[in-house]
MILUMRO-189730 format. One record per residue: x, y, z of N, C-alpha, C, CB in turn. Coordinates in steps of 0.2 Angstrom, whole numbers, padded with zeros to 4 digits, always signed. Glycine has a CB too. Layout:
# residues N
XYZXYZXYZXYZ;...
# end
This chain:
# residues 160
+0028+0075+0032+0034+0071+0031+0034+0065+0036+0040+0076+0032;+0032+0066+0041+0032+0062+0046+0028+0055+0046+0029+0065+0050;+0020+0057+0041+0015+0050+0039+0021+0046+0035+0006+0052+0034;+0024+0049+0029+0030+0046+0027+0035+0042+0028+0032+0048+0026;+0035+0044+0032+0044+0039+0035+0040+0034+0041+0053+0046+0040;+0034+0035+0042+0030+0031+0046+0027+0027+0041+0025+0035+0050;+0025+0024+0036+0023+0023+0032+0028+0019+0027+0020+0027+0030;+0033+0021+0027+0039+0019+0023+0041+0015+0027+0045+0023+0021;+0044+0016+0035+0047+0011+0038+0042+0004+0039+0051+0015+0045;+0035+0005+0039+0030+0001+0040+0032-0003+0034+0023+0004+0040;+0031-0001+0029+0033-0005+0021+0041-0009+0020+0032+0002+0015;+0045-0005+0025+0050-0009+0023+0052-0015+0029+0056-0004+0022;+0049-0014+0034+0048-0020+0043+0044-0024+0038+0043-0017+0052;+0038-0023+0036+0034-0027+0030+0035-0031+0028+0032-0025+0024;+0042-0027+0023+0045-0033+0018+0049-0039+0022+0050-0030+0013;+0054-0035+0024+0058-0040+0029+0056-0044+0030+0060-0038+0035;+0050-0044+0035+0047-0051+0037+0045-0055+0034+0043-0052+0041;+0041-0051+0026+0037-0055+0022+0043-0059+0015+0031-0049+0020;+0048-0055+0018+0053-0059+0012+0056-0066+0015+0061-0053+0010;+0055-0066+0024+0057-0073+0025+0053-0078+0025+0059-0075+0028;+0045-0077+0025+0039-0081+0025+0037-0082+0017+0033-0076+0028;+0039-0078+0013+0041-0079+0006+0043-0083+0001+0043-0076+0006;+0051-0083+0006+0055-0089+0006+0055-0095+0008+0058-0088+0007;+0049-0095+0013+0048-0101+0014+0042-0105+0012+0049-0101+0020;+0039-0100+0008+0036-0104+0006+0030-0103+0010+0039-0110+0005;+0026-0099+0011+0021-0096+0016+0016-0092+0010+0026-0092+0022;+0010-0092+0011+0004-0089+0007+0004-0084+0008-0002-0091+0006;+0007-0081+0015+0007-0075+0019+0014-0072+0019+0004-0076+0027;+0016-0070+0013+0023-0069+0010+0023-0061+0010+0024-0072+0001;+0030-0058+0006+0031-0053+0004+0025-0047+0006+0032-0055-0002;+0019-0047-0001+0015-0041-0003+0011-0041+0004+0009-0042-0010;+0008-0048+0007+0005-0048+0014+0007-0046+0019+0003-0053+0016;+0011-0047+0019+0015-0045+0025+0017-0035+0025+0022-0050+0024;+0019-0033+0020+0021-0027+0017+0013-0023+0020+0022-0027+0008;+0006-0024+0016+0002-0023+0018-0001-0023+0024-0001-0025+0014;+0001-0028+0027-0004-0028+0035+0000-0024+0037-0005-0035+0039;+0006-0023+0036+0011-0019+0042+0008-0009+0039+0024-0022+0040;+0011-0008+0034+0005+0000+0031+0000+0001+0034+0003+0001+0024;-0005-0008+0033-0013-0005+0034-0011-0003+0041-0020-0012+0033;-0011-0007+0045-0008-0003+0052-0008+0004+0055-0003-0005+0053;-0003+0003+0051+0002+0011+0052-0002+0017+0051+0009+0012+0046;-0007+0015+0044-0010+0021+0042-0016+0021+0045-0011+0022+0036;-0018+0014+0048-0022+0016+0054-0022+0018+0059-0025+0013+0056;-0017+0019+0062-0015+0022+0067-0012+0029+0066-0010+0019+0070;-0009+0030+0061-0009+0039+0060-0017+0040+0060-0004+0043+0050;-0021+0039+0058-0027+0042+0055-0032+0041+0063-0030+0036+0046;-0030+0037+0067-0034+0037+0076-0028+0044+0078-0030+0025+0084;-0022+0044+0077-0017+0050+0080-0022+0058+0077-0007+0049+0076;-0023+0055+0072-0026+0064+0070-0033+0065+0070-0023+0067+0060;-0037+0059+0073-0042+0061+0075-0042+0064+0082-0046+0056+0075;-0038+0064+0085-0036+0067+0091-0039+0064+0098-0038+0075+0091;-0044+0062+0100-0044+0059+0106-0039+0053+0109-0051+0057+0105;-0039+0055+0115-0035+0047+0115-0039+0042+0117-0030+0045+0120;-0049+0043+0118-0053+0037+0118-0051+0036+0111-0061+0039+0120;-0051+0038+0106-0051+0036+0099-0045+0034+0095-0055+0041+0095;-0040+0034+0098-0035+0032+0098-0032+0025+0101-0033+0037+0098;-0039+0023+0106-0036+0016+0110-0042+0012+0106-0036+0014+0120;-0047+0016+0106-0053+0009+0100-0050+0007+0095-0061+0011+0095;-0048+0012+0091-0044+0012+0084-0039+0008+0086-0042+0019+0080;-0034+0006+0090-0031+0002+0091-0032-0005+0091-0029+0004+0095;-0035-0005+0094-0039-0011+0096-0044-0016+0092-0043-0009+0101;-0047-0011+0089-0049-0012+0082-0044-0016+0075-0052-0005+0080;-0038-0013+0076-0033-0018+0073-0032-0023+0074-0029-0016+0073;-0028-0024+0082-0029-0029+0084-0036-0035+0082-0028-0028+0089;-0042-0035+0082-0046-0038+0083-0048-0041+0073-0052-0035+0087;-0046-0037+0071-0044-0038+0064-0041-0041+0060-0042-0033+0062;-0035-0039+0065-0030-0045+0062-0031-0051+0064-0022-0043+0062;-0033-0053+0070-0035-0057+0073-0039-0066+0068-0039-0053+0076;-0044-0059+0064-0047-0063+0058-0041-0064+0053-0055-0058+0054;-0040-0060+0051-0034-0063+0048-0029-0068+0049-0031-0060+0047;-0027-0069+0056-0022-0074+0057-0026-0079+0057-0018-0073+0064;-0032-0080+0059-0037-0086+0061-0039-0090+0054-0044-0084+0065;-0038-0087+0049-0039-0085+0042-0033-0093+0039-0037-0075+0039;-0026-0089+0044-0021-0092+0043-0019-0101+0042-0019-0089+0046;-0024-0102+0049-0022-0108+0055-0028-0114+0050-0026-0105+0067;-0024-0119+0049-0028-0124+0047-0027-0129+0051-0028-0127+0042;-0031-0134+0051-0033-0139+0058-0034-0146+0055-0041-0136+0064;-0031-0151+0051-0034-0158+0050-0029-0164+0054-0034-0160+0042;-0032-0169+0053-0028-0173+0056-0022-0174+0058-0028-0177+0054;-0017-0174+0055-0010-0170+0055-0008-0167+0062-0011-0163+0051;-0012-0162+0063-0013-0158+0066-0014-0149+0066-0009-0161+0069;-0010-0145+0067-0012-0139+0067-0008-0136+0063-0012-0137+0072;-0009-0133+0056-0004-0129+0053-0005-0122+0051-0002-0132+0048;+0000-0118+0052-0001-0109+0052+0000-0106+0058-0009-0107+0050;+0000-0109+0062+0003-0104+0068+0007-0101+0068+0005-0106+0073;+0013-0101+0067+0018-0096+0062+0016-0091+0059+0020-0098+0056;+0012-0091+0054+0011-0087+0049+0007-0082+0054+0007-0090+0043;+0001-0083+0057-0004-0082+0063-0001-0076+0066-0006-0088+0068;+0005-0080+0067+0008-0077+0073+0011-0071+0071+0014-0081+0077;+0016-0071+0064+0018-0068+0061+0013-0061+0058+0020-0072+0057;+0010-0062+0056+0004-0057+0054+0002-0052+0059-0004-0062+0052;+0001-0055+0066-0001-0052+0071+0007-0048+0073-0005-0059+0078;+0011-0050+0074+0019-0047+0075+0018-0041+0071+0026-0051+0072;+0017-0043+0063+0018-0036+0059+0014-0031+0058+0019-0035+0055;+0007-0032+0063-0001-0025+0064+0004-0021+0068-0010-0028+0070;+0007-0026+0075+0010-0022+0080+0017-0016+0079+0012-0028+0084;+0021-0020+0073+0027-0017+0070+0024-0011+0068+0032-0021+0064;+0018-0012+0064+0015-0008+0058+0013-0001+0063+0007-0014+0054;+0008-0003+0068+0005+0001+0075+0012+0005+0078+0002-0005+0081;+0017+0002+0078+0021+0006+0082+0028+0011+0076+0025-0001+0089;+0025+0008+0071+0028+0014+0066+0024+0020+0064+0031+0012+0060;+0017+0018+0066+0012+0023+0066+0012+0029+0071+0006+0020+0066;+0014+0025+0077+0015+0030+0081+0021+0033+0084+0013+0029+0084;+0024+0033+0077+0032+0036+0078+0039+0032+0080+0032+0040+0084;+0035+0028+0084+0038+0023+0088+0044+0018+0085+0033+0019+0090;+0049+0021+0080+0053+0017+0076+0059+0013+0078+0054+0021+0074;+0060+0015+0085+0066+0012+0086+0062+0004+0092+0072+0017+0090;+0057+0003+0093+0053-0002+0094+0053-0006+0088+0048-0001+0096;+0050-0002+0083+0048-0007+0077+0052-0011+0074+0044-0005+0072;+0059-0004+0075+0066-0008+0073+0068-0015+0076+0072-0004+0073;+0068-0015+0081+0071-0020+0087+0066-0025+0087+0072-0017+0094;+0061-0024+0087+0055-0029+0086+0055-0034+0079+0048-0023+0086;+0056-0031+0074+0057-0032+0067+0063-0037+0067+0059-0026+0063;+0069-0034+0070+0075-0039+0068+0075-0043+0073+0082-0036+0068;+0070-0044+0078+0071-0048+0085+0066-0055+0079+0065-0043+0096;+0062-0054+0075+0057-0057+0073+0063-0062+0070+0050-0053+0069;+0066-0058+0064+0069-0063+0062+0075-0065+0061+0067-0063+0059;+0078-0065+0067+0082-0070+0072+0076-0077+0074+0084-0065+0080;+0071-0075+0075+0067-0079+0078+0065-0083+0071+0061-0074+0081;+0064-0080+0066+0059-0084+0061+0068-0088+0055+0051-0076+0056;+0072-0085+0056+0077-0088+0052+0082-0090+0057+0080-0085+0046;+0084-0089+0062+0088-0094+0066+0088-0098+0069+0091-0094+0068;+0079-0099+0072+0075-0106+0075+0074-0110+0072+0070-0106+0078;+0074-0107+0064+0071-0114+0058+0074-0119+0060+0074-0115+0049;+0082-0118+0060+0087-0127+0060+0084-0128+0068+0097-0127+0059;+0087-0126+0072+0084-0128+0080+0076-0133+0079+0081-0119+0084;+0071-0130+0078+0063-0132+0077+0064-0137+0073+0058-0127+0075;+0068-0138+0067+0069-0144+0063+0070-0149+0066+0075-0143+0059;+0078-0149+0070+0081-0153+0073+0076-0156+0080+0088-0149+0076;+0072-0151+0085+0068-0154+0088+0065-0160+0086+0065-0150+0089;+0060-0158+0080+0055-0163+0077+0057-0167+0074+0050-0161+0074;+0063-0167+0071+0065-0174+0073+0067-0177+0077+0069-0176+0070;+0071-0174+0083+0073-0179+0087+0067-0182+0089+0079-0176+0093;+0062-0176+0090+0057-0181+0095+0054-0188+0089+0048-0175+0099;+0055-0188+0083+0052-0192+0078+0055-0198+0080+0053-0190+0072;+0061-0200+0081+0067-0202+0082+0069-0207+0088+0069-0196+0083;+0066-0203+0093+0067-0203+0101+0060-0206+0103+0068-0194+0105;+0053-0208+0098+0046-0208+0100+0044-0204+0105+0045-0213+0102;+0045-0196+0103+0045-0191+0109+0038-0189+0107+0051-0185+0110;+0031-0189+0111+0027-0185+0109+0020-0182+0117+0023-0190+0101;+0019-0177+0115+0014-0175+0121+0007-0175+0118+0017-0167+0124;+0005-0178+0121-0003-0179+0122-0009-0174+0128-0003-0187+0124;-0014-0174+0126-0020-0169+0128-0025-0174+0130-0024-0164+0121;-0027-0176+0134-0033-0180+0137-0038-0172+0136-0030-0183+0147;-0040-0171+0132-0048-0166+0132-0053-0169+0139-0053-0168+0123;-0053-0162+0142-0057-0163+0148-0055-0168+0153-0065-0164+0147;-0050-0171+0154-0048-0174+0158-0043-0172+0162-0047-0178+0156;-0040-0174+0167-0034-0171+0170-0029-0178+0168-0033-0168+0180;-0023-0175+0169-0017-0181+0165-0018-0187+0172-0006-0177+0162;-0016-0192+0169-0017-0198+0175-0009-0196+0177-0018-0208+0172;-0011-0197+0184-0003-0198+0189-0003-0204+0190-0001-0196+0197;+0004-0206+0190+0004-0214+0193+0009-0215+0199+0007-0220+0188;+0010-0217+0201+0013-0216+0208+0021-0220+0205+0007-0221+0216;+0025-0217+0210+0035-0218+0209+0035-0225+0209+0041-0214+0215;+0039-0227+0207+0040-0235+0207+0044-0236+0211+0040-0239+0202;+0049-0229+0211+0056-0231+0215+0057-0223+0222+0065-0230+0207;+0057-0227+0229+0055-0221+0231+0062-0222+0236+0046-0219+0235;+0064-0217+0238+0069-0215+0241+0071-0216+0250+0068-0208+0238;+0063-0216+0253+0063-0217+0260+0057-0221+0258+0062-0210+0265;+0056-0226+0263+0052-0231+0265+0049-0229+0270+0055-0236+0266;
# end
């Protein structure tokens, strides 16, 4: 009864998230999201009933490094600049939701779950608003690769 409602609540944190990635129009939607969060779960019941706890932190770990590829799977990179981090991020949130309903751990995964999306539906408008203002404002930050950023010395100094 227990892999159940460990499995179920994995499937339903799943959807949650995957119903706002969904809706927004994200390739890592709904079914993806559902799935990565179970595959989890049932990877982790299945490390619990192999009984060690060496084999219960590989098998952890092993998820993590998994989904890993998955998120990286996620992240595209052209001129532009970088897109999928989100989704990345997301994916990797719901191994962890997935992992901690496997291990009973339900009132984490709950709070974890709804903390995500607060995060992922009421920073939309916020993160909107940002990137324009900086559009706007000519606000942008730059990366000197292998350089350190130039200082320039104050032009207006306070004590002589």
């Amino acid at each position: 009864m227990t892999i159940a409602i460990s499995l179920g609540l994995a499937a339903l944190f799943g959807a949650l998230i995957g119903t706002e990635r969904q809706l927004s129009g994200k390739a890592a939607g709904l079914r993806t999201n559902m799935l990565i969060c179970m595959g989890a779960a049932a990877f982790t019941v299945v490390s619990k009933q192999l009984g060690s706890d060496e084999s219960i932190t590989r098998i952890a770990a092993q998820i993590v490094t998994g989904v890993g590829f998955l998120g990286a799977g996620a992240i595209i990179q052209d001129r532009g600049g970088v897109h999928g981090l989100t989704t990345a991020a997301t994916i990797w949130l719901v191994s962890a939701i997935g992992m901690a309903c496997g291990f009973e751990m339900y009132l984490l995964a709950a709070i974890t779950t709804f903390t995500a999306l607060i995060v992922l539906f009421g920073l939309s408008p916020l993160a909107r608003w940002l990137t324009e203002f900086g559009k706007k404002h000519n606000i942008r930050f730059t990366l000197n690769e292998g350089h350190p950023p130039e200082r320039k010395p104050p032009t207006d100094t306070f004590l002589d």
